[in-house]
VOLUMMI-117298 format. One record per residue: residue in three letters; x, z, y of N, C-alpha, C in turn. Coordinates in steps of 0.1 Angstrom, whole numbers, plus 5000, padded with zeros to 4 digits. Atoms other than C-alpha are relative to their C-alpha. Layout:
BEGIN
ALAXZYXZYXZY...
end
This chain:
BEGIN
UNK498549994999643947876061500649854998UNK499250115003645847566065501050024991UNK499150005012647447416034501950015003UNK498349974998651247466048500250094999UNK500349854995650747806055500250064985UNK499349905011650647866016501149994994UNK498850085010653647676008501150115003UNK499449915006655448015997500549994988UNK500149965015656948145965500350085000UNK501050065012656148245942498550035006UNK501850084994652448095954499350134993UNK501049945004650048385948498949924992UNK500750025011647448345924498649955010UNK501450084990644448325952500349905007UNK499550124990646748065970499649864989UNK500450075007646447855940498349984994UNK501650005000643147915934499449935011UNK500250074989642447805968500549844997UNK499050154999644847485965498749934985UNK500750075009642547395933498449974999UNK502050024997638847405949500549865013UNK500450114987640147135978499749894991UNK500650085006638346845975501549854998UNK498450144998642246585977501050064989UNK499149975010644646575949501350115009UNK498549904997647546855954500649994984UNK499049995013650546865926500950085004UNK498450004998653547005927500949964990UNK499150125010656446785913501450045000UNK498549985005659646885895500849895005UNK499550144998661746635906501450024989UNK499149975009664546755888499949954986UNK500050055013662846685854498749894998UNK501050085007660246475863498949944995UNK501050025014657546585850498950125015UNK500649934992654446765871500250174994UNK500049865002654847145872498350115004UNK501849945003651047265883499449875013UNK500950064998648247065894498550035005UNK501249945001644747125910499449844994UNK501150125009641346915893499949915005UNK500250114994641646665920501049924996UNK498350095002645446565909499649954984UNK500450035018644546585868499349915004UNK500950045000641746375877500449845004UNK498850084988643746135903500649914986UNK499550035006645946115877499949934982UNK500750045017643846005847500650104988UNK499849925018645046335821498650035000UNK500649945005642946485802499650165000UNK499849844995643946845813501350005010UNK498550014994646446985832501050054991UNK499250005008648347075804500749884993UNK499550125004648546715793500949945015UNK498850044989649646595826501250065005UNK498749924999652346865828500849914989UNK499250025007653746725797500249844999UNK499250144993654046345810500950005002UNK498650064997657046215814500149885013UNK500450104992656946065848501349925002UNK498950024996660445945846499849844995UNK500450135002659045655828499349915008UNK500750104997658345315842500350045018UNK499949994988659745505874501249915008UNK499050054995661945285899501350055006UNK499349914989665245345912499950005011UNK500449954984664045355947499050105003UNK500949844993661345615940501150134998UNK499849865002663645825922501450055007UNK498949984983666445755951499550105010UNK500749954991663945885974499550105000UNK500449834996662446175960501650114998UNK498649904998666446325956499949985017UNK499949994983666246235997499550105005UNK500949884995663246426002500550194992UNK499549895001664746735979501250045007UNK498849954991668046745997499250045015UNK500049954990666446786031498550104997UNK500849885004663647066014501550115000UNK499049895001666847266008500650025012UNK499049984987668547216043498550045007UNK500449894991665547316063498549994988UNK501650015004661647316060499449885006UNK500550154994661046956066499049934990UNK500950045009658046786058499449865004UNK499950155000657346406054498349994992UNK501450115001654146166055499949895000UNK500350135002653845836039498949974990UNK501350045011651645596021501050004989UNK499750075009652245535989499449984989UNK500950055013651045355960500250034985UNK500049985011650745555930499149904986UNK500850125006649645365899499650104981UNK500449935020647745645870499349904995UNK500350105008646945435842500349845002UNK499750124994648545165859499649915012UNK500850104996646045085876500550075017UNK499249974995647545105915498750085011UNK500449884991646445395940500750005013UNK499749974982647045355980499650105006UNK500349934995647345675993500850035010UNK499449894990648845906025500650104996UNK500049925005650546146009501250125007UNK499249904994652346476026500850044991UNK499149945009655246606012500850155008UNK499949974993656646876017500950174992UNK499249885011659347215993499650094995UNK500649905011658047435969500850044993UNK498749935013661147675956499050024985UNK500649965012660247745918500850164997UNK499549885001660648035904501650064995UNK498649995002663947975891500949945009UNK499150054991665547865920499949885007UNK500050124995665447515921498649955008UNK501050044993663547305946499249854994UNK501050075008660247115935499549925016UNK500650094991657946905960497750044997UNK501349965002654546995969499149865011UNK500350104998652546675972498550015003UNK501149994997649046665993499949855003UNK500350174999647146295988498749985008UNK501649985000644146166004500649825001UNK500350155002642745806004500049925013UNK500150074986643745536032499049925002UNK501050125000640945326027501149905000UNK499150095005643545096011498549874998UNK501050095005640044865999500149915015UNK500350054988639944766036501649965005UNK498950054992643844696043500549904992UNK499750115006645144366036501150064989UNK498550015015647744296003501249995007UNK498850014994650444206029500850095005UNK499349844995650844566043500150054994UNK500049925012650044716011501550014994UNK499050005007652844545999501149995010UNK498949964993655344546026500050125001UNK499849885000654944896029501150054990UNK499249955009656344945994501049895001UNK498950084999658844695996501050065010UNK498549904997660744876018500350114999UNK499349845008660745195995500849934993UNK499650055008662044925971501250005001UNK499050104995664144705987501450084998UNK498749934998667844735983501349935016UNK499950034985668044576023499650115007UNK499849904995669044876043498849995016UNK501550004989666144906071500150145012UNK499949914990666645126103499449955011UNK500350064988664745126133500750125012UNK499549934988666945266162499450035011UNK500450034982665845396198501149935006UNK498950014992668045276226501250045000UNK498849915000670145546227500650004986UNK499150025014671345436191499450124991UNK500449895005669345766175499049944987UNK500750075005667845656143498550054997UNK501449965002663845716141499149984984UNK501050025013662945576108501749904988UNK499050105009665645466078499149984986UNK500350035017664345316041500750074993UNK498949925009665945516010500849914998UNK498750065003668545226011501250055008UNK499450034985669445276047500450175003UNK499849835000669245686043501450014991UNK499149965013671245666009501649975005UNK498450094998674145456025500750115016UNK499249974985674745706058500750124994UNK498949955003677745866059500350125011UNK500549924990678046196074501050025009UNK499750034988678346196110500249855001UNK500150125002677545856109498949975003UNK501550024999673945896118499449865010UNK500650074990673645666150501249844998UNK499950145003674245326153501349975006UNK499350034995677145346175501450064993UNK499249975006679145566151500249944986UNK500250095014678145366120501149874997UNK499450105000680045056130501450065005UNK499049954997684045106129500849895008UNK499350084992684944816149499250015014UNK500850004986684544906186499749895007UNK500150144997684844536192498849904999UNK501450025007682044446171498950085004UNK501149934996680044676186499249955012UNK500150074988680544556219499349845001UNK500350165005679644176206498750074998UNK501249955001676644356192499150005012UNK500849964989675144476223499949885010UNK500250124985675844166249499349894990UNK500850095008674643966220498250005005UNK501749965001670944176219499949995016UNK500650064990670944156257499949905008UNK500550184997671243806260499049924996UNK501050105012669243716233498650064995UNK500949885005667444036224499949984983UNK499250025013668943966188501149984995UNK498650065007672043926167500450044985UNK499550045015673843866138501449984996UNK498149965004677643986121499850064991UNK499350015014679444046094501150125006UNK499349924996681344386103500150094988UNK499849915005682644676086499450145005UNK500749854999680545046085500650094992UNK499849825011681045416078498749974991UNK501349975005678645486050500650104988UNK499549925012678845726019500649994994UNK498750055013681045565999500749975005UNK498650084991683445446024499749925009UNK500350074988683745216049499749884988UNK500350105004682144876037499749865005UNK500550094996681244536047498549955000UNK501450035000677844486057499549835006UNK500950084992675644136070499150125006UNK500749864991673944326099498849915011UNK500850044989671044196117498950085009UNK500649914991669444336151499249995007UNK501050084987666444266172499150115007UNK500949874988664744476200498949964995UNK501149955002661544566193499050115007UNK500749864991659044866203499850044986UNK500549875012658445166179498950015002UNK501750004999654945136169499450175000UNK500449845001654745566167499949995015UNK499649964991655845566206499449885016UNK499650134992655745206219501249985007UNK498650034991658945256239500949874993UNK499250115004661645006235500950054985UNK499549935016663645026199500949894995UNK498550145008666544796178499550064984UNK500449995014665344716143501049954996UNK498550045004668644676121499749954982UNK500550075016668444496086501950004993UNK498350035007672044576064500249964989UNK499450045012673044386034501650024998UNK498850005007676144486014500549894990UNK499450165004678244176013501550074997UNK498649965001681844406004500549914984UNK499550085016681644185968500449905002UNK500050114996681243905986501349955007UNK498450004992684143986011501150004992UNK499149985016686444085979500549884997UNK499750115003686043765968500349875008UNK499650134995686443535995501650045002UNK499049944997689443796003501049914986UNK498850025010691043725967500049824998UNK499750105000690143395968501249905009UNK498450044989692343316002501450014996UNK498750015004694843485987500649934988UNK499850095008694943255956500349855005UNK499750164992695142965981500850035010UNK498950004988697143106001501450024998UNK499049985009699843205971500649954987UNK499650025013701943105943499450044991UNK500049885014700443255911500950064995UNK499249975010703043245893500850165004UNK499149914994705643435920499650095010UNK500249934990703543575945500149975015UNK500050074985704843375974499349985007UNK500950094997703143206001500149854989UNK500150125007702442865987500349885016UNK500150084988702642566008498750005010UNK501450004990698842596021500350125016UNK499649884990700642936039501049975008UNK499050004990703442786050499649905012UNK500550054989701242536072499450075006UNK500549894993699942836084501150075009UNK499849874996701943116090501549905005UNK498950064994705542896096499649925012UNK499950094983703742646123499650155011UNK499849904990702743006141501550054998UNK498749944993706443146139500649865008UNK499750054993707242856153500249965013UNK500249994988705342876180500550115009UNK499849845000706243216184501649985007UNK498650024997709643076185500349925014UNK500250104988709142826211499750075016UNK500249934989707343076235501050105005UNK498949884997710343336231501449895005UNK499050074996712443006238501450054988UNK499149965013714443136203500049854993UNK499250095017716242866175499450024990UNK500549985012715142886139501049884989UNK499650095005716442716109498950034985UNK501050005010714042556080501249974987UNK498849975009716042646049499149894983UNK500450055012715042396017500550014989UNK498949995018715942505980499149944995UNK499850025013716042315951500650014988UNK499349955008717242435918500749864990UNK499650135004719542205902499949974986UNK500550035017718542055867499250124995UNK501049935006715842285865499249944990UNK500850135011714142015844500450044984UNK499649985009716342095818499950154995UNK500549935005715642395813498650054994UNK501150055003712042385809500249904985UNK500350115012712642095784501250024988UNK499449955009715142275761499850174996UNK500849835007713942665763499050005001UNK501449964998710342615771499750025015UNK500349984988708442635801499250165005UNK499849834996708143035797500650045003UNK498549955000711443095797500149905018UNK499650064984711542865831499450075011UNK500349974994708543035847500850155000UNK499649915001710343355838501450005014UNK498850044995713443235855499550005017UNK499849994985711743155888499350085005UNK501349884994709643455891501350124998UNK499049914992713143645891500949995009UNK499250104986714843385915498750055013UNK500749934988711743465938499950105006UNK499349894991712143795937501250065005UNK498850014993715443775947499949935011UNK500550044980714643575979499750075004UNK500849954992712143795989500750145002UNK499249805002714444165981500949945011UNK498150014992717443956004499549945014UNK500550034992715043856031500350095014UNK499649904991716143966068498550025011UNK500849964989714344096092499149875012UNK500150134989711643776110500249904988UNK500250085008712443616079498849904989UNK501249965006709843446061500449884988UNK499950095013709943276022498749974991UNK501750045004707143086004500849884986UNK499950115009707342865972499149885000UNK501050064995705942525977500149884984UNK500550015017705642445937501249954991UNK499150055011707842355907501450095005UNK499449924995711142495916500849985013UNK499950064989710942395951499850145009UNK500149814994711142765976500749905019UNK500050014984711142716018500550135007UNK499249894994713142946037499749955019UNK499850014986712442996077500750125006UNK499149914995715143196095499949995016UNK499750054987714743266132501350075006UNK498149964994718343256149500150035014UNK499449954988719643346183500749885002UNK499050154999722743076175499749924985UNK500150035017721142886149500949884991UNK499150065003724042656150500850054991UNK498549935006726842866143499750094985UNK500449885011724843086119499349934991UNK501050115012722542846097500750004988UNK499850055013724542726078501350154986UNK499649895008726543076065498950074995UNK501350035008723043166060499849964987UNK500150125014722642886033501350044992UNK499049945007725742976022499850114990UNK500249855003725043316017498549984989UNK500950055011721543165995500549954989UNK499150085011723942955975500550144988UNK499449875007725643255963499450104996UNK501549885003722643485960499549914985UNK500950075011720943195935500850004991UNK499250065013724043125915500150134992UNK500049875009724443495902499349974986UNK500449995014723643505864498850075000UNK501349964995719943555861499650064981UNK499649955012719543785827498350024995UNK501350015009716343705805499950064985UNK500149975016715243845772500849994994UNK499550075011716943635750500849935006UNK499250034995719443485771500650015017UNK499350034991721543455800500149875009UNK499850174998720843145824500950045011UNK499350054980723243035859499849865002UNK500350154999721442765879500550015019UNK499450074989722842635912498749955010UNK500950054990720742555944500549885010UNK500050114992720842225962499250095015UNK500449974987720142336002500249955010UNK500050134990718942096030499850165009UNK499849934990718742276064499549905010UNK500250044989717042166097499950095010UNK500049914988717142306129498749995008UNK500950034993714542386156500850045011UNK500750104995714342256182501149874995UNK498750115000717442036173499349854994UNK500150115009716241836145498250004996UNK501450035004712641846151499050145007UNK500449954993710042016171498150064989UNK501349945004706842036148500850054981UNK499650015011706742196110500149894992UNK500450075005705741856095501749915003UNK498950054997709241716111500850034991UNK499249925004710841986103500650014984UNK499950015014710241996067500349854992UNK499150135004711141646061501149995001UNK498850065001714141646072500850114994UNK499649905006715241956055500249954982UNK499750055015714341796023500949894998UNK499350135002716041486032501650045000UNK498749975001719241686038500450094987UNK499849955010718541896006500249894986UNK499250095008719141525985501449995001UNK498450064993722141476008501150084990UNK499749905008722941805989500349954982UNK499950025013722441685954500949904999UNK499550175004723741335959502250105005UNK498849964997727341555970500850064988UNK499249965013727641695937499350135003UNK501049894997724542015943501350124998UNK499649905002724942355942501049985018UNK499550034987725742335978499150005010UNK500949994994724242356012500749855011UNK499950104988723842056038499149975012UNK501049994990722442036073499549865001UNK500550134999720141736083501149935010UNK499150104991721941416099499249854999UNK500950124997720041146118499849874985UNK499750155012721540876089499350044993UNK500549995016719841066060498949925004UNK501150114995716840876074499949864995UNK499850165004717940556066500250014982UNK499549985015719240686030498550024993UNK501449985005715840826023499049885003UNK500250115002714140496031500349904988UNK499150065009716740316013499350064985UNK500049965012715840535981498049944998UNK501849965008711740515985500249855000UNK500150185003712140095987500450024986UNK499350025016714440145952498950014992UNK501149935013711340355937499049875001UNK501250095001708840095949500649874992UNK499250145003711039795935500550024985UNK499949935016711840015905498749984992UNK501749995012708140035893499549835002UNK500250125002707739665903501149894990UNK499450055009710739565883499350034987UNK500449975014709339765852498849935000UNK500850035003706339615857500349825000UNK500150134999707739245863500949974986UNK499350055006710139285834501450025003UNK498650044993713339235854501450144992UNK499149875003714639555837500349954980UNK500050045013716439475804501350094988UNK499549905005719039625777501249944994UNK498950015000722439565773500850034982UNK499449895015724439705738501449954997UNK498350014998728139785734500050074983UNK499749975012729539755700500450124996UNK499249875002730140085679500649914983UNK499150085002733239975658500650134988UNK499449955015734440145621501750005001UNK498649955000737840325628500749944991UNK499450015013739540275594499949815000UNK500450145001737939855591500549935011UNK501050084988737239755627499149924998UNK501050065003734239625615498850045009UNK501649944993730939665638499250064990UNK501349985010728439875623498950055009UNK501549984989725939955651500450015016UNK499950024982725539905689499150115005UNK500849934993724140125714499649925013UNK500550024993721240035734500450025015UNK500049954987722040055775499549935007UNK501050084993719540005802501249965010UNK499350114988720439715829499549965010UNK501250044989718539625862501049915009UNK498850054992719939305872498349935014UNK500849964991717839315908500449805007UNK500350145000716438945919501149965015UNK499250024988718739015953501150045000UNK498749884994721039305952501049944988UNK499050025009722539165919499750114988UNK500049865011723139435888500050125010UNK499749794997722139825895500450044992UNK499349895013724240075880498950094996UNK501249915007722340285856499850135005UNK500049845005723440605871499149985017UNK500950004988721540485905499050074999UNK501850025000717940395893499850074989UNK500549925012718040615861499450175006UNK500149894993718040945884498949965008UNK501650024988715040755908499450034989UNK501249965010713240745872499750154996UNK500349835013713641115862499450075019UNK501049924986712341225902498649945001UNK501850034998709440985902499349994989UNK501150015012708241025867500049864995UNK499950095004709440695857500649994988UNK498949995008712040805831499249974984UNK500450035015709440815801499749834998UNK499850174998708240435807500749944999UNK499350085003711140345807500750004990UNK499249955010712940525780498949904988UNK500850045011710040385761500349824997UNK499650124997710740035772501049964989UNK498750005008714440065760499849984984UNK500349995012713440175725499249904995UNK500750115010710939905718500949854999UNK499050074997713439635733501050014989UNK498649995010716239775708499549994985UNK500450095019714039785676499749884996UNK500850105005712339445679502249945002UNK498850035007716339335685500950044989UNK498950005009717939505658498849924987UNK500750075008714939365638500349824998UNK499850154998715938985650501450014993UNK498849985005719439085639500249994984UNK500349995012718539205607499549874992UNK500750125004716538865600500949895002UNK498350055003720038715608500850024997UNK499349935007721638885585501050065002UNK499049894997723439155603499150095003UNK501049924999722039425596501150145009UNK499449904995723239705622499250125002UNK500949884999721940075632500449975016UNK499549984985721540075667499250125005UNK500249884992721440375690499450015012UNK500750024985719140485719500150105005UNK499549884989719640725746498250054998UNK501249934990716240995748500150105007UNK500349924988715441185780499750144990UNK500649914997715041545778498450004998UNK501250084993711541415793499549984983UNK500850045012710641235764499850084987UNK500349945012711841455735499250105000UNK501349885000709841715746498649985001UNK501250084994706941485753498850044989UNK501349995013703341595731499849904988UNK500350085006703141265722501249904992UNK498950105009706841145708499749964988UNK500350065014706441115672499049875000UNK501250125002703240905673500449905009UNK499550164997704740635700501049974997UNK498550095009708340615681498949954991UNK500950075011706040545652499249875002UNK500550134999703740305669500949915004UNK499650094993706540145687501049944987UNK499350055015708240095646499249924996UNK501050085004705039965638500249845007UNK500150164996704839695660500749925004UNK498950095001708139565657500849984988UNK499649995015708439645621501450034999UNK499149925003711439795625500550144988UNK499749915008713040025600500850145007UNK499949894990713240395610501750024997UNK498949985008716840395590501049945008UNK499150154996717940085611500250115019UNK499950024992717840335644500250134999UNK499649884995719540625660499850075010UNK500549924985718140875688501350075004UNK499049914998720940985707499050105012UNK500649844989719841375728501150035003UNK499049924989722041555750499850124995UNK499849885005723241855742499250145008UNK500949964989721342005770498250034993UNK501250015009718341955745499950114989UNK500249865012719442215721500150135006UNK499849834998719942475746499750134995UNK500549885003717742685735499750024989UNK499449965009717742655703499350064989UNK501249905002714342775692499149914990UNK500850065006711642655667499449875004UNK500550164995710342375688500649905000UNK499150094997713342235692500149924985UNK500150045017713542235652499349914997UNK501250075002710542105647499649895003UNK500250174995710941775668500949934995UNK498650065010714341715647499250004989UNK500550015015712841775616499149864998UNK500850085000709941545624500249815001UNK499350115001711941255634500949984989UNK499250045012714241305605498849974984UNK500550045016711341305577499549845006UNK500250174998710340945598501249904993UNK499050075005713640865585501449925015UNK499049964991715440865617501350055004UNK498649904999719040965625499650035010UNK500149924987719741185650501550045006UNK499050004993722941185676499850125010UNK499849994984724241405703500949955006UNK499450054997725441295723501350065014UNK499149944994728641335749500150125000UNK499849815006729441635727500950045008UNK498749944997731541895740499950055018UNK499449984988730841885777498250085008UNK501649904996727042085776500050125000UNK500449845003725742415765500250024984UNK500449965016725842365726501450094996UNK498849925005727642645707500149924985UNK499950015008729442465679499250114983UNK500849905010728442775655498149984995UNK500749985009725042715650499149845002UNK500650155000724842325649499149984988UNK500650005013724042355614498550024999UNK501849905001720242505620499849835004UNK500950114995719642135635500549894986UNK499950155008719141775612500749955006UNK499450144988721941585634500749934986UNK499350105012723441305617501550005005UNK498850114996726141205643500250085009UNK499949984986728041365674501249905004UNK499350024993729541185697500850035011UNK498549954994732941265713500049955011UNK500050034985732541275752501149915002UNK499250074992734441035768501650095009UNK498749934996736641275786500950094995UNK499049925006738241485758501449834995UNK499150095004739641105743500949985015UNK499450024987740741035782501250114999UNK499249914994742541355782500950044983UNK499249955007744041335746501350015000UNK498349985003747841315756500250035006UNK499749824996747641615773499950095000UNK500549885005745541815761498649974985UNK500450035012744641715723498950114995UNK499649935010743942035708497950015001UNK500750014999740342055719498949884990UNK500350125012739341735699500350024989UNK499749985011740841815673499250144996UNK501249925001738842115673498449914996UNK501650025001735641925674500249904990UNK500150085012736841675649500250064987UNK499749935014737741975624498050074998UNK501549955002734042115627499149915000UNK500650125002732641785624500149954989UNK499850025018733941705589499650134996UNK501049875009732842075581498949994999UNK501450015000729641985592499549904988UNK500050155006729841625575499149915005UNK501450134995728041435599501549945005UNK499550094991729541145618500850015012UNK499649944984731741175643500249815005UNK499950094993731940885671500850025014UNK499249984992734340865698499849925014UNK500350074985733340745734501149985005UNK498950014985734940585763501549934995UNK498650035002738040415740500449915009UNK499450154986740340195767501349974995UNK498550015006743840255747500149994985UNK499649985019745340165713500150115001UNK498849875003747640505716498450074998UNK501049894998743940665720499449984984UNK500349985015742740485685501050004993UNK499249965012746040495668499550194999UNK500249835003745140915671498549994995UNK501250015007741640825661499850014985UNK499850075012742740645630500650084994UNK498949925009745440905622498850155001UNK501149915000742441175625498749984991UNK501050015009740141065601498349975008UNK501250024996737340995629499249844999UNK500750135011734640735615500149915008UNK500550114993733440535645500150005015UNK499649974985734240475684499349855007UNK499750134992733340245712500449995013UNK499249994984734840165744500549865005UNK499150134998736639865761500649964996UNK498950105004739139855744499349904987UNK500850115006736939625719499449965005UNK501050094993734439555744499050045002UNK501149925000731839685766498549915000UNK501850035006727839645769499849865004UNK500050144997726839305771498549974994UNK501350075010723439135764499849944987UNK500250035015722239035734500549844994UNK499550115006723038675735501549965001UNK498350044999726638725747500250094982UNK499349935013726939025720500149894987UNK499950095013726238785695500649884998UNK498550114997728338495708501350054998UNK499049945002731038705706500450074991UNK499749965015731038895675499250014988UNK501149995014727938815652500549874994UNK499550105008729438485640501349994992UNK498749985008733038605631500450145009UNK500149894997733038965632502050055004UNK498650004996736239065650500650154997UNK499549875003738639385644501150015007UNK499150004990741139545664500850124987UNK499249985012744139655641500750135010
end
């Protein structure tokens, strides 16, 4: 009786009896748990037990791989769909020691239902077959490289338990497997050009569609000889994932989500093209946010990123139809609009941004409103490529700032020349600071009640080897865009201590006052170079005043404290300065160390006709009991109201403005003058 014939259940008793006098190992194998369920003396034996009751109670789950035990769940699923029965080698290994055999497989219901495996072995004369077949053989039970050998007709004749495990049903043949019909097509004129190929495509498979490396080369089926496609699949979908997220990390803002600039050299030079072939207008829209700087350097640079990650999503929610927006870093954001009349319409557009940005933008813990500066270029008008384009957008988005911001302005041939004009200043700027040529001025501050001098304020001066003196409010604004403003600020301050030090050693001893940047007081490193720059001009911390902007206390927060405090235990005063015309709320000046505020220039300008505001700040100023100082004086009538107000100290013209050091002291260090 041939051994298939008894593969029944439940197996009669002479069937097994039979099955246990052939001379070739037979088992039958739980797969379920594992473990052998009956055995004839060829298998016990095979298998190095001691009985077959010992080898039933092995645990063959041990030391088993997951590709055998991939494989034999393969072979149970298709025991339960038909009566199918499979023949390979394989290399059993009892006592370790390894076993090359042929072994038939082939369903054995148990008596409780489930399906088992009924395993007939014989010996391949493995002693006589090289180690290279031995071991490729099992390497592709192993392997987790998917292995299919196709016919022609795309029918698959032979898959590995990788290549089995991964098919997806109705997905069997080669031509339904791959979901790009495009890729398929490449596929095939590939193999018969070359009679191989090689792609990176997406497949149906069990788990979903996926990304496979897929390689294909004609062959012959060694069962048949006919012609055949041997297919080799690696799952690269981790790999894809991550090039995917990585693109889009390079291809986007973090912070906001945007494109970034790497996308807008992308995806803007195709709309443009786009625009060009439809013979359509466009306009390149450039924001910048105005004194964004300052906020960052008085609430923190959380509270900033906060701010432009709700400004961005506000571009992108008010975005029209063709529109496209991208952030191209700090709080710099690109707008491309394509127009029909991009004349007439551009610039209501920009308009219409202006008004969108200025809205009140409502954070945690406060309420900010910031203004957009907006350049504008046109296409084809004002420029035919993006790299044009976006220059002169930016150059007309200064045009914007230098107008008084918060405003939109289109490009105009001249800004060209202006933008020149400015990059020579910067380059002439950092060659002045480096040659020196930049120096410090100081305008008497003058004792109300005496007229006696009691300290000067530092003011930078750039008298230029051609142009003559620059005004401060020029090249002070080139230093805070090109990152020059700390250098210089630092400059000033060593300049003014080693002079009030020479002063002092000429026995006027005055306090003199210095302007710091935003920029600087927020700087990591302030404390330690005021300190070194006291050190090495032996200056006394007592002898010098930091004036800040009120712009510096916006926010109002521990850090802010903490950099006052720190300069005041150096022994430091502390000024603000042109009080009255910032953000500070009188009410909670008191949380700060200030020593001094000084009284903006434009409330004294506007005292005799509208007083009452000063007077305000001069009555909360003696509540406070710091110092008050009075900017900008040009009129007696302004300090007779000074003097009849009880405020300490003023300076202005009308005693005399900034002047160098050797005039200042020609003029009032040898016979100190007073204005009655």
């Amino acid at each position: 009786m041939p051994l298939q014939d008894l593969l029944v259940a439940p197996a009669p008793v002479d069937a097994v009896a039979l099955l246990d006098r052939l001379d070739h190992p037979v088992w039958i194998f739980d797969i379920d748990r594992s473990r052998v369920h009956w055995a004839n003396r060829e298998a016990v034996a095979m298998w190095q037990a001691s009985s077959l009751q010992a080898l039933c109670a092995r645990d063959m789950a041990q030391g088993m791989s997951v590709a055998v035990s991939r494989r034999l769940r393969q072979y149970q699923a298709d025991f339960q769909q038909s009566a199918a029965r499979f023949g390979e080698q394989w290399t059993l290994y009892p006592g370790g020691v390894p076993v090359t055999m042929w072994v038939d497989f082939s369903g054995w219901p148990l008596a409780d239902g489930r399906m088992a495996m009924l395993c007939s072995a014989r010996r391949t004369g493995a002693e006589a077959t090289p180690p290279d077949s031995l071991r490729s053989v099992d390497a592709l039970l192993h392997t987790e490289v998917m292995t299919t050998l196709y016919s022609r007709a795309g029918r698959a004749l032979y898959r590995n338990p990788t290549s089995r495990a991964s098919v997806a049903p109705g997905a069997d043949r080669l031509g339904t497997r791959l979901t790009d019909r495009e890729d398929l097509r490449d596929l095939v004129t590939a193999l018969q050009a070359r009679g191989e190929a090689k792609l990176i495509t997406r497949v149906r498979t069990a788990g979903g569609d996926r990304w496979h490396d897929l390689s294909a080369r004609m062959c012959r089926d060694p069962a048949t000889g006919r012609r055949a496609l041997l297919v080799t699949e690696i799952d690269v979908s981790g790999l894809k994932q991550a090039q995917a997220q990585a693109q889009y990390l390079a291809d986007h803002d973090q912070l906001t989500g945007l494109p970034n600039r790497n996308q807008v050299l992308k995806t803007f030079a195709q709309a443009l093209r786009a625009c060009r072939l439809r013979g359509d207008e466009a306009a390149l829209v450039f924001i910048d946010l105005d004194h964004f700087k300052r906020v960052n350097d008085s609430l923190g640079h959380a509270v900033g990123d906060e701010l432009l990650v709700q400004l961005a999503r506000r571009l992108n929610d008010a975005r029209r139809p063709g529109e496209c927006v991208a952030r191209l870093g700090g709080d710099e954001f690109l707008l491309m609009l394509p127009l029909r009349d991009v004349v007439a319409t551009a610039m209501a557009r920009a308009d219409e941004l202006v008004a969108l940005i200025a809205q009140p933008v409502v954070l945690p813990q406060t309420e900010l409103r910031v203004t957009p500066s907006i350049g504008i270029s046109l296409f084809p008008q004002d420029g035919e490529d993006l790299d044009t384009l976006m220059r002169h957008a930016d150059l007309a988005m200064y045009g914007a700032k230098a107008a008084g911001r918060g405003t939109a302005m289109r490009f105009r041939p001249e800004m060209t020349a202006a933008a020149q004009s400015r990059l020579a200043l910067e380059v002439e700027l950092r060659r002045a600071l480096a040659q020196g040529q930049i120096g410090v001025h100081y305008q008497p501050r003058v004792e109300v009640a005496s007229g006696r001098i009691v300290g000067a304020e530092a003011l930078v001066r750039w008298r230029h080897p051609e142009r003559g003196m620059i005004p401060p409010d020029v090249f002070i604004s080139v230093c805070e865009d090109c990152g020059l403003i700390g250098e210089l600020g630092a400059m000033v301050l060593e300049k003014a201590c080693a002079q009030q030090v020479a002063w002092a050693a000429a026995g006027r001893v005055l306090t003199v006052s210095v302007n710091l940047s935003p920029r600087q007081f927020f700087a990591a490193d302030l404390v330690a170079e005021i300190r070194d720059i006291l050190t090495r001009t032996g200056c006394s911390p007592a002898a010098i005043e930091l004036e800040i902007t009120e712009s510096v206390l916006l926010g109002h927060d521990d850090r802010t404290v903490t950099a006052l405090e720190a300069l005041g235990q150096m022994g430091l005063r502390i000024a603000i300065d042109d009080f009255g015309t910032g953000y500070s709320n009188l009410a909670y000046l008191h949380r700060y160390p200030v020593d001094t505020l000084k009284i903006d220039r434009s409330f004294i300008r506007a005292l005799s006709e509208r007083p009452a505001i000063t007077e305000m700040i001069v009555t909360m100023c003696r509540m406070l009991g710091v110092t008050m100082v009075a900017e900008g004086v040009e009129l007696a009538e302004q300090l007779d109201w000074l003097r009849g107000h009880a405020v300490h100290e003023y300076q202005g013209w009308l005693f005399g403005p900034a002047v160098a050091p050797e005039e200042f002291e020609r003029r009032w260090m040898a016979a100190p003058a007073a204005v009655q």
